[in-house]
MIVO-194659 format. One line per 2 residues: number of its first residue (from 1); for each residue x, y, z of N, C-alpha, C. Coordinates in steps of 0.05 Angstrom, whole numbers. Example, Ala and Ser with C-alpha at 12.3 -4.5 7.8 and 13.67 -1.06 7.14 Angstrom:
1> 264 -114 156 246 -90 156 264 -66 156; 257 -45 142 273 -21 143 258 1 157
REM end
This chain:
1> -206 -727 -604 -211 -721 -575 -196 -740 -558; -186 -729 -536 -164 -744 -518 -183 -761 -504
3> -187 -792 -497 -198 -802 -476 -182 -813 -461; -184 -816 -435 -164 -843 -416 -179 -841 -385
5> -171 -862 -377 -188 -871 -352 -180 -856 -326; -214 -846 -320 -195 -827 -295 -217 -835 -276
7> -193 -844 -254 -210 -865 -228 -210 -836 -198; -226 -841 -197 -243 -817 -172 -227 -812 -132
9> -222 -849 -143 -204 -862 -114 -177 -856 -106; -168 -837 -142 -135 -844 -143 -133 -810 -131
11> -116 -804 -143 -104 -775 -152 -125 -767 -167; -113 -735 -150 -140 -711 -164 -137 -718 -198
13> -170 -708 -210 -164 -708 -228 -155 -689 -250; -144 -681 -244 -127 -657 -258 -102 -672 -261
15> -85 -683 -238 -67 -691 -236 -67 -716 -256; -83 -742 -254 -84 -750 -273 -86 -747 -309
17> -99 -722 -314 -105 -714 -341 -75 -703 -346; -64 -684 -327 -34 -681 -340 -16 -709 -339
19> -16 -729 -314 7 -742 -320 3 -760 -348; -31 -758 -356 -31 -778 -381 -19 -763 -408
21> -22 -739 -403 -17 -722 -433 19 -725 -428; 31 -718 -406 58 -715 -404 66 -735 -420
23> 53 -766 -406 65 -794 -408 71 -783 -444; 36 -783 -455 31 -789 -493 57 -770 -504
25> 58 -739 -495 75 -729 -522 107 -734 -505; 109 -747 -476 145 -765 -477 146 -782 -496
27> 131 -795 -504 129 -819 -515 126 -821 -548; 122 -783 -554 115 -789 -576 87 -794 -598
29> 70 -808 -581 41 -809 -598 26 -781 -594; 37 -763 -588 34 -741 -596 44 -721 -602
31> 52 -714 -623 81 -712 -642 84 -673 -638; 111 -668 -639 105 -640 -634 95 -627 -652
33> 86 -597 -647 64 -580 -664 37 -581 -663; 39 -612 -663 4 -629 -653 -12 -597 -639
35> -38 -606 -650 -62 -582 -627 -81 -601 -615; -90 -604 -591 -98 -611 -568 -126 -596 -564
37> -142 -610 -557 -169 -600 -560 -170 -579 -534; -189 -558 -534 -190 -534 -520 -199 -545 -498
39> -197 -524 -475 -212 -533 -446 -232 -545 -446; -251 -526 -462 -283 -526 -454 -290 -564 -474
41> -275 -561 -496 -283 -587 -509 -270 -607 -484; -260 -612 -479 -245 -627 -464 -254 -634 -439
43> -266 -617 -424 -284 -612 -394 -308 -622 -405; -316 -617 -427 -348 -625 -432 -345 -657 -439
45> -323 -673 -460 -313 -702 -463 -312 -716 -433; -296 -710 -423 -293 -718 -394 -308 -716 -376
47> -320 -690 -382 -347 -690 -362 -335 -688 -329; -315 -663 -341 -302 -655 -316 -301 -624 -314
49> -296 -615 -299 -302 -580 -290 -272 -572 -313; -279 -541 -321 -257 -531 -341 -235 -527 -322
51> -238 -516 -295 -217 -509 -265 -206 -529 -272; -215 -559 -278 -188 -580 -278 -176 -581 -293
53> -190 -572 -316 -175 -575 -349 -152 -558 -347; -155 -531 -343 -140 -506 -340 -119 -516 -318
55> -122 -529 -288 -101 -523 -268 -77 -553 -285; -95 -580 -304 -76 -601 -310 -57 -580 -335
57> -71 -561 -361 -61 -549 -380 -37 -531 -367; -47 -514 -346 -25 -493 -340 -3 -509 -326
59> -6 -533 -317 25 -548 -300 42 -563 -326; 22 -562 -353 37 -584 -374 57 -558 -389
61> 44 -528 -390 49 -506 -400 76 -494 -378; 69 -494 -360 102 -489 -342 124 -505 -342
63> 115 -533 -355 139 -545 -350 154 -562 -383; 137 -536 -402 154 -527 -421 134 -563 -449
65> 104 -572 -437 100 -592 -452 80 -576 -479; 61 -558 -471 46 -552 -486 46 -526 -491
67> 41 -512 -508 45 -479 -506 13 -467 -518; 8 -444 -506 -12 -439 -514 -5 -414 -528
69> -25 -410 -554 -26 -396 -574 -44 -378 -581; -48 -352 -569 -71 -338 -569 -90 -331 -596
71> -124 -345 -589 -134 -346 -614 -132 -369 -630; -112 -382 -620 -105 -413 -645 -116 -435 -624
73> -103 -436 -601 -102 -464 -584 -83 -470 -572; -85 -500 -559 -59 -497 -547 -49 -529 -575
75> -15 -526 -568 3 -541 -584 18 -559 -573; 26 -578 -580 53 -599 -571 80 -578 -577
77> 95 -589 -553 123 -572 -557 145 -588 -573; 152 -582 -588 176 -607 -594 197 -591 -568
79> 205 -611 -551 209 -611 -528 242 -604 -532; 260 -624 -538 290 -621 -547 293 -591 -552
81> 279 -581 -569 289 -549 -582 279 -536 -565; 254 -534 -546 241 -520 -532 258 -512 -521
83> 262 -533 -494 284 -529 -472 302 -528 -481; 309 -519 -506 337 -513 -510 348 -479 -521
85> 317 -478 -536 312 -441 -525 307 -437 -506; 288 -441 -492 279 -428 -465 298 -435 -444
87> 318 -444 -438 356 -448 -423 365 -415 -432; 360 -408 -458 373 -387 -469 361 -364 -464
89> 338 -359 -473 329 -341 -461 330 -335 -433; 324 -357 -416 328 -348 -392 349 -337 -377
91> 383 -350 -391 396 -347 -389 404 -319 -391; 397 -313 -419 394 -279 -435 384 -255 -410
93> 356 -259 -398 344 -252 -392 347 -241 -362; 366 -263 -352 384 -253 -326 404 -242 -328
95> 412 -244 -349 443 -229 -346 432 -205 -348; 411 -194 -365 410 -166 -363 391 -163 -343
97> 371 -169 -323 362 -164 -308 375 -166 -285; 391 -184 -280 411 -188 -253 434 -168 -250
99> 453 -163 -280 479 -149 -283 485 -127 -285; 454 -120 -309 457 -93 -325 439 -77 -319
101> 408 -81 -302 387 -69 -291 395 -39 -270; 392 -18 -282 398 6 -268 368 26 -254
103> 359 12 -274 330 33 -270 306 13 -271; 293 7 -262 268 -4 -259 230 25 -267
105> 229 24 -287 210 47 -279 185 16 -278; 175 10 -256 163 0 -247 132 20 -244
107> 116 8 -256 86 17 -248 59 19 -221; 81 -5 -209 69 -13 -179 80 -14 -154
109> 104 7 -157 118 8 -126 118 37 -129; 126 46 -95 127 64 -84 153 64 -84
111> 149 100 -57 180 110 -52 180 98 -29; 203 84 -22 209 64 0 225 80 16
113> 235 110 15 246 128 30 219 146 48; 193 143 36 177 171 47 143 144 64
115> 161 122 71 141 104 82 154 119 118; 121 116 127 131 125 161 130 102 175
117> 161 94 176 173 74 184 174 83 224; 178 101 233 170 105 260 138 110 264
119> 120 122 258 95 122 260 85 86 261; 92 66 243 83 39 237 94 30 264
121> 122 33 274 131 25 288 119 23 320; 112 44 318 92 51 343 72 44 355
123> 50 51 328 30 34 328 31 -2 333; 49 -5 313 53 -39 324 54 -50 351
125> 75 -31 368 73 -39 392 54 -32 406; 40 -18 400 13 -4 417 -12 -29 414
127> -1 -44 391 -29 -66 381 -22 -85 388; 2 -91 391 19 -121 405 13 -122 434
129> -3 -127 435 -9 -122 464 -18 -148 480; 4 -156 495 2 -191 507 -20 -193 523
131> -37 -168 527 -65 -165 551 -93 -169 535; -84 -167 508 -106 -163 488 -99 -198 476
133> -121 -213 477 -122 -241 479 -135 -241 444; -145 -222 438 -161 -227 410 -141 -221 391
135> -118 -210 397 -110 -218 368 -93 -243 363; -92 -257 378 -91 -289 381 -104 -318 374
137> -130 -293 371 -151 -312 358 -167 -315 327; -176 -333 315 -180 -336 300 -207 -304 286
139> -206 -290 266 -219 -268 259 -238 -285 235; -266 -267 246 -287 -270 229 -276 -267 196
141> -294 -292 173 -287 -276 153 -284 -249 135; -309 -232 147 -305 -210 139 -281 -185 143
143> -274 -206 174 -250 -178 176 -248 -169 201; -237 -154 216 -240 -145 238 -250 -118 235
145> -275 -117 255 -297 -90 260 -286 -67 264; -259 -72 273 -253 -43 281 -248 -28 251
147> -225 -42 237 -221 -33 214 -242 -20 196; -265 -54 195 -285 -38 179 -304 -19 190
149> -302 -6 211 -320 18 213 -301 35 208; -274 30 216 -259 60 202 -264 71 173
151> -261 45 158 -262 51 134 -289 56 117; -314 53 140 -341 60 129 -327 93 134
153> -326 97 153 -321 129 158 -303 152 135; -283 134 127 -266 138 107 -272 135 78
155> -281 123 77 -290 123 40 -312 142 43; -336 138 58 -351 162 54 -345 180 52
157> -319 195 68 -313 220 70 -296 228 46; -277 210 44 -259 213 12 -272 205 -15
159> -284 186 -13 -299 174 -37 -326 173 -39; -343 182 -16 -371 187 -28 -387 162 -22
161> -371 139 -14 -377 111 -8 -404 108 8; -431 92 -1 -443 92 28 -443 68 31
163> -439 52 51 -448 29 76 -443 29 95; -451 1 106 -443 4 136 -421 -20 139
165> -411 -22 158 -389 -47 167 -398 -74 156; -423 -79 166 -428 -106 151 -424 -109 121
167> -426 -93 101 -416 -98 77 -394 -101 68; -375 -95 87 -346 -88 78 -332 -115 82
169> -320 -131 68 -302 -152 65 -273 -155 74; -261 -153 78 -225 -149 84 -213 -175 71
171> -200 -174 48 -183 -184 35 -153 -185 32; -142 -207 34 -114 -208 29 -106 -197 -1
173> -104 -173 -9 -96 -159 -33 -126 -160 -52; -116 -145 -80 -141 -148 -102 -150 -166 -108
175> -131 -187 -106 -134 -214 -122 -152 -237 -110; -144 -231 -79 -169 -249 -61 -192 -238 -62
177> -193 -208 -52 -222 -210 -62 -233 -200 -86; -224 -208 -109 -232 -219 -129 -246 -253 -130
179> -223 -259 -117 -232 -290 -115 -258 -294 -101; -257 -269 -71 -286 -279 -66 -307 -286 -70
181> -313 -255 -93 -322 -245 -107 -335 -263 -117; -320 -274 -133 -329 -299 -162 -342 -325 -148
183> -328 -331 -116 -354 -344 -108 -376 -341 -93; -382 -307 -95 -412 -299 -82 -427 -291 -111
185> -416 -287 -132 -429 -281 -149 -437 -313 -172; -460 -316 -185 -470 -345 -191 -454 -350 -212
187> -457 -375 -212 -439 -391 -226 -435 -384 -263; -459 -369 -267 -465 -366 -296 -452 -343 -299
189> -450 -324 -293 -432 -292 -286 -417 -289 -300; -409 -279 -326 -397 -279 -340 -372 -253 -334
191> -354 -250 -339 -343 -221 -339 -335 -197 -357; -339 -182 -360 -332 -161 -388 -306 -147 -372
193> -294 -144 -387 -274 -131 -368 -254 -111 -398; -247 -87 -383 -227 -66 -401 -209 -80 -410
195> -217 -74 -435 -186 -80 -454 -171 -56 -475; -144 -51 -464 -132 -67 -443 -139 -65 -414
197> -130 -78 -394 -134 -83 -371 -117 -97 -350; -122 -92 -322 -104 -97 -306 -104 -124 -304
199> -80 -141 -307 -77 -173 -318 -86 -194 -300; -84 -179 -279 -77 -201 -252 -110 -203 -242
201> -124 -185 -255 -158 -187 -248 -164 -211 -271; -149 -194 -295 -158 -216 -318 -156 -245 -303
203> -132 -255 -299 -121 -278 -295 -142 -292 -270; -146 -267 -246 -159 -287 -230 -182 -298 -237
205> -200 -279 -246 -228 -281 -258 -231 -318 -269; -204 -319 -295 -208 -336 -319 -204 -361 -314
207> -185 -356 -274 -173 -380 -270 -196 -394 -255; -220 -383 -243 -241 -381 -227 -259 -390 -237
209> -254 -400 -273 -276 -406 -290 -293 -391 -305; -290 -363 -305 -315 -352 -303 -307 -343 -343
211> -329 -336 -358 -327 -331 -379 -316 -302 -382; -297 -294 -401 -291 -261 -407 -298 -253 -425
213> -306 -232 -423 -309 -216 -450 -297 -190 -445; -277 -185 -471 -257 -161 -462 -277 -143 -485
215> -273 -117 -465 -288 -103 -486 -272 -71 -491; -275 -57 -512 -253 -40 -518 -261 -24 -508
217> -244 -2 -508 -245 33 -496 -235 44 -509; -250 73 -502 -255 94 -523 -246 118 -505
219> -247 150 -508 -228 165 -497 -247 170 -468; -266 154 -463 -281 164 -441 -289 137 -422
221> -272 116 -435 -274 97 -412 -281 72 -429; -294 53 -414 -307 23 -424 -329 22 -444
223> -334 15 -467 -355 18 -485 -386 7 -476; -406 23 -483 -430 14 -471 -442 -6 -487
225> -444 0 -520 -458 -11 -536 -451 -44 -539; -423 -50 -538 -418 -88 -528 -432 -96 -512
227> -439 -81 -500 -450 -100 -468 -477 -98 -471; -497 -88 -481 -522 -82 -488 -535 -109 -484
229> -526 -127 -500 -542 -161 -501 -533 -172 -485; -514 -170 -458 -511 -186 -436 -533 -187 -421
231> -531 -212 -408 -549 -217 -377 -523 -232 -366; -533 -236 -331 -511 -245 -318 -486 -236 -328
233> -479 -223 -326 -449 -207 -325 -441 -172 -304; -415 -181 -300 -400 -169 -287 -376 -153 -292
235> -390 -132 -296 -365 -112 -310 -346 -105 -301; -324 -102 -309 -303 -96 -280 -292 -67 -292
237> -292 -44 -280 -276 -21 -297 -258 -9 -269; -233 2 -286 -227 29 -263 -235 53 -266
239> -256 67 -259 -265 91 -275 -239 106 -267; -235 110 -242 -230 143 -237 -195 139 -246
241> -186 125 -262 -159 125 -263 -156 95 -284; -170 96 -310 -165 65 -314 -138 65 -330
243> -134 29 -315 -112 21 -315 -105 4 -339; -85 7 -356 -69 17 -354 -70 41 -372
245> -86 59 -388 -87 85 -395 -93 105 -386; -98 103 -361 -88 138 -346 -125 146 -350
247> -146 140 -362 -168 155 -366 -188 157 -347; -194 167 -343 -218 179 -320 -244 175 -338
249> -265 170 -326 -294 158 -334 -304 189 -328; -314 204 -349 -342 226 -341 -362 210 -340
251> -378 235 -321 -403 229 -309 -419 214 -335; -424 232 -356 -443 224 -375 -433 184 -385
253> -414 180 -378 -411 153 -392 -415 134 -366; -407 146 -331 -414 130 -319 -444 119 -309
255> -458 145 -319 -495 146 -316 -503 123 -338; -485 115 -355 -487 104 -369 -485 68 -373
257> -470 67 -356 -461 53 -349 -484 36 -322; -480 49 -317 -501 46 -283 -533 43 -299
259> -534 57 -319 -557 54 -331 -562 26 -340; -548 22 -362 -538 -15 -360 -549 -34 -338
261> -527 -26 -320 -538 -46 -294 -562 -49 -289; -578 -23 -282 -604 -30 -272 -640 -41 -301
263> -615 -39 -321 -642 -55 -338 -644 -77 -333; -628 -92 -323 -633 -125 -316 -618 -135 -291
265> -632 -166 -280 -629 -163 -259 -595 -188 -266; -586 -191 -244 -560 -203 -251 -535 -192 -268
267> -541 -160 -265 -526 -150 -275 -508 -124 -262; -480 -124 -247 -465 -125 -233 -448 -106 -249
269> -437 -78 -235 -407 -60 -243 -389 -75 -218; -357 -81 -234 -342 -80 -209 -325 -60 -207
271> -327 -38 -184 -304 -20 -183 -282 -22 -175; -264 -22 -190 -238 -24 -174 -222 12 -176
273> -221 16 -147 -215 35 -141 -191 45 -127; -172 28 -148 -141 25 -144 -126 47 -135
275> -121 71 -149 -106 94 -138 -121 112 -134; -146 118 -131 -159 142 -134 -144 169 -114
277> -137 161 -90 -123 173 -74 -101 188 -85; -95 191 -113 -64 202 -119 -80 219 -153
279> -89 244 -140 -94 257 -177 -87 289 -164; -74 305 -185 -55 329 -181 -66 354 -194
281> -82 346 -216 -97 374 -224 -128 382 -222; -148 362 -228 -164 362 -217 -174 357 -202
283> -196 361 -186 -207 352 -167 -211 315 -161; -215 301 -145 -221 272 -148 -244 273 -149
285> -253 263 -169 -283 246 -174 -291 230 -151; -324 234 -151 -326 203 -132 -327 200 -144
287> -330 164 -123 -338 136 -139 -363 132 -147; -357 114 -164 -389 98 -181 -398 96 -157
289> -387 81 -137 -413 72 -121 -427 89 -110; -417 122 -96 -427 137 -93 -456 143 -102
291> -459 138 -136 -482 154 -143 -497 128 -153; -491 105 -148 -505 75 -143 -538 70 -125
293> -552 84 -141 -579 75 -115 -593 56 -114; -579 28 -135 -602 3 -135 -582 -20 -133
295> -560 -22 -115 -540 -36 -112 -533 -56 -122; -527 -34 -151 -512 -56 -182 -477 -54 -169
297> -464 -35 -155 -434 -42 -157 -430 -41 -132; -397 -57 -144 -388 -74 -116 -362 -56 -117
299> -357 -41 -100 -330 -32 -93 -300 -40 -91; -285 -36 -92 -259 -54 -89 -232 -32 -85
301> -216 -34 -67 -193 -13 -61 -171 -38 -38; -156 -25 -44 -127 -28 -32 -106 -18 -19
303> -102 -31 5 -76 2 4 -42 -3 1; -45 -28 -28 -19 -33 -37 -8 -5 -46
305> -21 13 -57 -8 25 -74 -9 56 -49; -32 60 -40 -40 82 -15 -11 80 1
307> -2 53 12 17 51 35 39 37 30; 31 13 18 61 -10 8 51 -34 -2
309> 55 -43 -25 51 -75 -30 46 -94 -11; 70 -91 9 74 -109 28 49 -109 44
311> 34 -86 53 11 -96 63 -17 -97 51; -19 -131 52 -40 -140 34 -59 -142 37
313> -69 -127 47 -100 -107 62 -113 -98 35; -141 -114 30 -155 -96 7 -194 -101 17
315> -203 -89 12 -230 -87 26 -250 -91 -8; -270 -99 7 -289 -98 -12 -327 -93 -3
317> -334 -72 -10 -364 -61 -6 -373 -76 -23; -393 -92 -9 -416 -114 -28 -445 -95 -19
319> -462 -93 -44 -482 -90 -52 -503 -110 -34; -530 -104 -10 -542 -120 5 -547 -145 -14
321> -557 -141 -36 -561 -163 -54 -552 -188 -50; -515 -186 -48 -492 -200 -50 -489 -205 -25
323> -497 -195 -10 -483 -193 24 -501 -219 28; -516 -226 17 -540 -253 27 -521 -278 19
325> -511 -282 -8 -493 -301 -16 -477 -299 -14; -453 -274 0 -424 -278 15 -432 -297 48
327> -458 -285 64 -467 -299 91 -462 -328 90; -481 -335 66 -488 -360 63 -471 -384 56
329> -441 -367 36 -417 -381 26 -396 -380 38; -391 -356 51 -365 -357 70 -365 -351 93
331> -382 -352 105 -389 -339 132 -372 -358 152; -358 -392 142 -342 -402 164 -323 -403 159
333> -312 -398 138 -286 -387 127 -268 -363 152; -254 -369 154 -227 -347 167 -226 -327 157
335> -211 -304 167 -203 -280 148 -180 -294 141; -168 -280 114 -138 -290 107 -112 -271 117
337> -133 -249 127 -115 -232 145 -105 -228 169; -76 -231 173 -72 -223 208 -83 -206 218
339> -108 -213 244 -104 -191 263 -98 -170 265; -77 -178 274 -52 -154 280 -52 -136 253
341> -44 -146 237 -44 -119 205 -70 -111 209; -93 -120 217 -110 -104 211 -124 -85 226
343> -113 -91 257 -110 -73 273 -94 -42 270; -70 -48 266 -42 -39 254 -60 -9 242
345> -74 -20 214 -81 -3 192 -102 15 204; -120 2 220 -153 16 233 -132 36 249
347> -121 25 269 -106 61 284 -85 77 271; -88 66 250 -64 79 222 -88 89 214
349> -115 92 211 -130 108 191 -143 124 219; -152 116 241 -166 133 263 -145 156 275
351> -125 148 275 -110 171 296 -101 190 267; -108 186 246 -112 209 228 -72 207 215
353> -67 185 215 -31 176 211 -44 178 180; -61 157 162 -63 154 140 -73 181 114
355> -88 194 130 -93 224 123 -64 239 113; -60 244 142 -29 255 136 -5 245 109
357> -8 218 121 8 206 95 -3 209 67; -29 207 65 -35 214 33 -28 239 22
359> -33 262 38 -29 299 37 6 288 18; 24 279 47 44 276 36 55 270 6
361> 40 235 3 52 225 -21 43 239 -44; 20 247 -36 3 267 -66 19 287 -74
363> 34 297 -57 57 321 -57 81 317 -76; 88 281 -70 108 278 -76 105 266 -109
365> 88 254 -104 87 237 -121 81 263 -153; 68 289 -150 63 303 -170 80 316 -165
367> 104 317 -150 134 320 -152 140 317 -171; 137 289 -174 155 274 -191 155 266 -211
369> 120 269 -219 107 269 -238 124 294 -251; 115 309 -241 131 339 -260 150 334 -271
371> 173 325 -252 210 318 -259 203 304 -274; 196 277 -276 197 262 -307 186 274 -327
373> 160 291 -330 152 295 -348 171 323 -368; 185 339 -343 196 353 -359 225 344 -375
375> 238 320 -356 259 307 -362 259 296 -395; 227 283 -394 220 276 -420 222 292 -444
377> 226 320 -443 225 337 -460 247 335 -472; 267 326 -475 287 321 -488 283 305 -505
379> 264 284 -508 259 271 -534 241 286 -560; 237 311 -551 223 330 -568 195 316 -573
381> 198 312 -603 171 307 -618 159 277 -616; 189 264 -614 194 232 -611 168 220 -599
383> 161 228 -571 151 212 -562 128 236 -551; 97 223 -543 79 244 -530 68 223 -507
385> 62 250 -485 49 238 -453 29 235 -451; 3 209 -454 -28 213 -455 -33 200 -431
387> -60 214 -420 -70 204 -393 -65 217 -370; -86 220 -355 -90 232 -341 -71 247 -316
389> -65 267 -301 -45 272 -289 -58 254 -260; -54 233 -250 -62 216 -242 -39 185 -233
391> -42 179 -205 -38 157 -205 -7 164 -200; 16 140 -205 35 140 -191 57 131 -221
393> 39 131 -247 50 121 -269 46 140 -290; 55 141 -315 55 151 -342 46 141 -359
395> 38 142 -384 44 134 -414 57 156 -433; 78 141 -447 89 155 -473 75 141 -494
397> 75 153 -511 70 144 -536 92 148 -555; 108 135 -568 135 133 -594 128 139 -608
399> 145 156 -628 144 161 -658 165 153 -659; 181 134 -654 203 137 -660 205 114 -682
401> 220 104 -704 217 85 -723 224 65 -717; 210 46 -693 228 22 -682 212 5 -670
403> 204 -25 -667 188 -38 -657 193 -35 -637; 162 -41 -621 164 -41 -588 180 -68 -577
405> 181 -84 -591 206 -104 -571 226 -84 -591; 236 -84 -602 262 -79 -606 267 -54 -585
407> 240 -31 -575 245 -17 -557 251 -25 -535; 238 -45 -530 241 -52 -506 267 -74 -493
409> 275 -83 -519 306 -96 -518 330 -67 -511; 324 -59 -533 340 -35 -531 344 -27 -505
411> 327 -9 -489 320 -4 -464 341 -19 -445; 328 -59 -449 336 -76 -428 367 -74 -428
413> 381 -70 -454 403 -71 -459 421 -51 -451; 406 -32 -446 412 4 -422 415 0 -399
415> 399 -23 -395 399 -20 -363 373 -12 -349; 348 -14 -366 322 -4 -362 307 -13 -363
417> 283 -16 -360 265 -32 -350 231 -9 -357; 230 -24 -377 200 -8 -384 176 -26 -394
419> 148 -17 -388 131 -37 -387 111 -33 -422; 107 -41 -435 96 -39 -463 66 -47 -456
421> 49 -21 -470 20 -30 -461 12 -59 -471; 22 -63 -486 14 -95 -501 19 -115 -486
423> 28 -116 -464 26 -137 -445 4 -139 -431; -27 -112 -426 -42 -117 -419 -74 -114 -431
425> -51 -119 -452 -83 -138 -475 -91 -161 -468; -115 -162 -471 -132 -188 -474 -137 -193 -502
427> -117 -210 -525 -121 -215 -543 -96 -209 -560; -95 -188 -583 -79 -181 -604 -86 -140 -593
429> -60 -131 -591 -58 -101 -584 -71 -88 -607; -91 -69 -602 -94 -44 -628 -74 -34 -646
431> -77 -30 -670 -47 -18 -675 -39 16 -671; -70 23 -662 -68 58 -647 -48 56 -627
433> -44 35 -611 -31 37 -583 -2 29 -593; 10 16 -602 37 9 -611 47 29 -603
435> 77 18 -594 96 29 -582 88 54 -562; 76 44 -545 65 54 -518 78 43 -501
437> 89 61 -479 93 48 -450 88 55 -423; 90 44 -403 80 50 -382 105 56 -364
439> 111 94 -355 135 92 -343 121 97 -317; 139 81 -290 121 84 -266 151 106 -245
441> 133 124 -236 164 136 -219 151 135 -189; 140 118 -181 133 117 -153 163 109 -130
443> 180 92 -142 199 90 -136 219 106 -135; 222 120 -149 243 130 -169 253 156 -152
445> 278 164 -139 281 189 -139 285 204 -155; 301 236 -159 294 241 -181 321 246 -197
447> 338 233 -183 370 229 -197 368 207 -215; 352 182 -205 354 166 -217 331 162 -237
449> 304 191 -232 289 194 -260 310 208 -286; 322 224 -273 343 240 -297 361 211 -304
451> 375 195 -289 388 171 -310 360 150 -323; 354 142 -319 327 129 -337 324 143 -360
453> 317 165 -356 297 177 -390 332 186 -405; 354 186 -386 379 188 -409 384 166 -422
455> 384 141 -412 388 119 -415 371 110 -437; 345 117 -431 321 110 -449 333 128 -475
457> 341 152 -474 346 175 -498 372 154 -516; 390 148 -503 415 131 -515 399 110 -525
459> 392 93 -509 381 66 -514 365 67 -543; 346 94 -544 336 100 -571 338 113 -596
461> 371 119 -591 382 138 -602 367 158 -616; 364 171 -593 345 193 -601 362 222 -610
463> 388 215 -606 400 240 -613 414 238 -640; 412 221 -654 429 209 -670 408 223 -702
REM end
C-alpha cells in the first residue's frame, strides 16, 4: 500500500497523490508492469474521498504514467516504449482521420442543411432585446420560467409528462444534469445502469463517485431480476429507444420495472428520454414517467439531438420527493445556461417553430432511414438490421468472417468511420453482439449514404 505525506495547507490533495506517484515510477521504485492499489483501497489508506483518488489516477493515466486494465487494475507504464507507441498510433490515427476520412456515419449529429437557420435568426433578434434588462442578469438555478412552463405544456402533450414548472431543472446538456442529479440524490445511491449503455452517463455517474452496477438486457429492455436485492439505487434506462440497441421497453417490462421502484423507499428510475421525438412506424410510446404515480422517476431530455448539439439545453423533471433536496443543495447555484438560449428555445417551442421542425426531421430522417437501409441490401446475407425503426441511427449485425477491429480498421482505411457496439460496454462485450455496429445517417445526405455503405462493401470485400 502506497503511503506519503499529504499536508492540507499545500496543494489539493489529489494534486499531491499524483505528483508523488509521478515523482516514484520517474524514478523507478516503481518498476514498470508494477499494479498499484485500487481507488477504493487507496481512499480508504489515506482516508481521502475516491473523487481524489480517481481525478490524481485519471491525470497520471492521460499523461501516459499508469494504464488502467479493465477487471485487473491499474499498472505502471514502462514509459520509454509507451510513448513510443502511443507517438505512433497517434500519428497512424490522424493520417487516416485527417487525410483519408470521407464518410463519418456518426451516431450523434444531425443534417446541418435542414436546421432553420432563418427562423433561429429571428427569434434571436426578437430576444436580444437592449429594453429587456433580464437577460443581463444572473438566472435562477432552475432555469428560466418561461422555458419551463413551455415545456410543462410540451412534454405533456407529446410525452404524457405530468408536472409543473417548479420541477423542471434546465441543464447545460445530459451530462450536467446528470451531475445534478448525483448531488440531489444521497450519497449512498448506487447506480444500475444498461449494459451496454450510453458512455458519457456511464462516465459521469463513476466520476461523481457513485457505485455502478451494469446490468444486462434482454429483447425487451433492462433486466428486472439483478436489481431485486438493491436498496438505494438508481436505475438509469432509455426505454423508448435504448441506446445503443435501438429497443423499445413494452408496457409489461416497464410495469415492471416501476413495480421495483415502489417496493422500497430510496429507490429511483432514471429516464433518459433522448430521441423519443424521431420513431417512423409505430406509434410513440409515452414515457415511464407518464404512468409514474408514486414519484419513483426522474425524467431527462435534450434537444441536442431534437435541434443541434450546439445547443446545450437539457431539462430535467424531478419527482416532489427530490425537489426538497435539489431546494436545499442548489438553490444558490446559477443556471449554467445563457438566458438568451433559453429564451431563444421557449419562443422556438411557443410560436409552434419546434413542432414544425420535428413533423419535418421525422420526415427526413425516415427518409433516410429507408435509403440506407435499402442501400444496405447489397451486402445480401452478410450483414442483418436489428432495432427498432427509431431514432436517427442503425445497427448491423456481420456475418462476415473478420474481427470487429479488423472491421473497423478496414473501414478506417476506406475512408469510413463506423462505431462498434463494444465501445459501449461496461466491462468485456457479449459474444452475441460481436461485430455489431452503430451506423448513424443523421448527417448524411443521401449521395454520401450510397458512398459509405460502397466503401464499407470494398472495405469488406464483400464482393470478393
Amino acid at each position: 500500500m502506497i503511503t506519503l505525506p499529504l499536508c492540507t495547507n499545500k496543494a489539493p490533495l489529489y494534486r499531491q497523490i499524483y505528483e508523488w506517484l509521478k515523482a516514484e515510477i520517474q524514478s523507478k521504485n516503481y518498476k514498470p508492469y508494477n499494479r498499484i492499489p485500487s481507488k477504493r483501497k487507496l481512499s480508504e489508506h489515506l482516508c481521502v474521498s475516491i473523487n481524489t483518488i480517481d481525478t490524481a489516477y485519471s491525470q497520471l493515466i492521460d499523461e501516459g504514467y499508469i494504464i488502467a486494465v479493465p477487471k485487473k487494475g491499474y499498472f505502471v507504464c514502462d514509459i520509454d516504449v509507451y510513448h513510443r507507441i502511443n507517438v505512433t498510433q497517434q500519428e497512424n490515427t490522424l493520417n487516416i482521420s485527417m487525410s483519408n476520412l470521407k464518410i463519418d456515419f456518426s451516431p450523434s449529429d444531425i443534417d446541418h442543411q435542414a436546421f432553420p437557420y432563418k427562423t433561429w435568426r429571428n427569434i434571436f433578434k426578437s430576444c436580444f432585446n437592449e429594453f429587456d434588462h433580464s437577460i443581463l442578469k444572473r438566472t435562477m438555478a432552475q432555469g428560466d420560467v418561461n422555458l419551463r412552463r413551455e415545456l410543462v405544456a410540451f412534454l405533456h402533450s407529446s410525452r404524457g409528462v405530468n408536472c409543473d414548472e417548479r420541477q423542471i431543472v434546465i441543464g447545460a446538456g445530459t451530462e450536467s444534469s446528470l451531475r445534478t442529479l448525483s448531488l440531489v440524490l444521497s450519497n449512498n445511491t448506487s447506480i444500475a445502469l444498461e449494459n451496454p449503455v450510453y458512455r458519457k452517463a456511464y462516465k459521469t455517474f463513476e466520476h461523481m463517485g457513485h457505485t455502478i452496477l451494469p446490468i444486462p438486457i434482454d429483447d425487451r429492455g433492462i433486466e428486472i431480476e439483478p436489481l431485486k436485492n438493491l436498496s438505494n439505487v438508481a436505475v438509469y434506462v432509455t426505454p423508448s429507444h435504448q441506446f445503443p440497441l435501438g429497443i423499445s421497453m413494452p408496457i409489461g417490462r416497464r410495469v415492471e420495472l416501476l413495480n421495483f421502484a415502489n417496493e422500497a423507499d430510496g429507490r429511483f428510475i432514471i429516464e433518459d428520454d433522448y430521441d423519443s421525438e424521431f420513431r417512423y412506424i409505430r406509434k410513440p410510446l409515452p414515457s415511464l414517467q407518464s404512468i409514474d404515480q408514486n414519484g419513483k422517476v426522474i425524467y431527462v431530455g435534450t434537444f441536442s439531438t431534437s435541434i443541434a448539439p450546439s445547443i446545450r439545453i437539457s431539462y430535467m423533471v424531478l419527482p416532489l420527493t427530490l425537489l426538497i433536496n435539489y431546494t436545499r443543495i442548489c438553490s444558490e447555484f446559477g443556471s449554467e445556461v445563457s438566458i438568451l438560449e433559453q429564451r431563444i428555445v421557449a419562443k422556438f417551442i411557443a410560436e409552434g417553430n419546434y413542432e414544425k421542425h420535428l413533423n419535418k426531421m421525422r420526415k427526413l430522417y425516415k427518409d433516410k432511414r429507408g435509403y440506407l437501409i435499402r442501400e444496405l441490401s447489397m451486402f445480401g446475407d452478410d450483414i442483418k438490421i436489428v432495432g427498432e425503426s427509431a431514432g436517427s441511427h442503425l445497427l448491423i449485425k456481420s456475418a462476415i468472417s473478420k474481427s470487429e477491429n479488423d472491421m473497423r480498421k478496414a473501414a478506417a482505411e476506406n475512408g469510413v468511420k463506423v462505431y462498434p457496439i463494444s465501445d459501449y460496454f461496461i466491462g468485456e462485450m457479449l459474444e452475441k453482439y460481436e461485430n455489431t455496429f452503430l451506423l448513424g445517417y443523421g448527417a448524411l445526405s443521401k449521395i454520401e449514404i450510397s458512398e459509405g455503405v460502397k466503401l464499407l462493401y470494398d472495405a469488406w470485400n464483400c464482393g470478393n
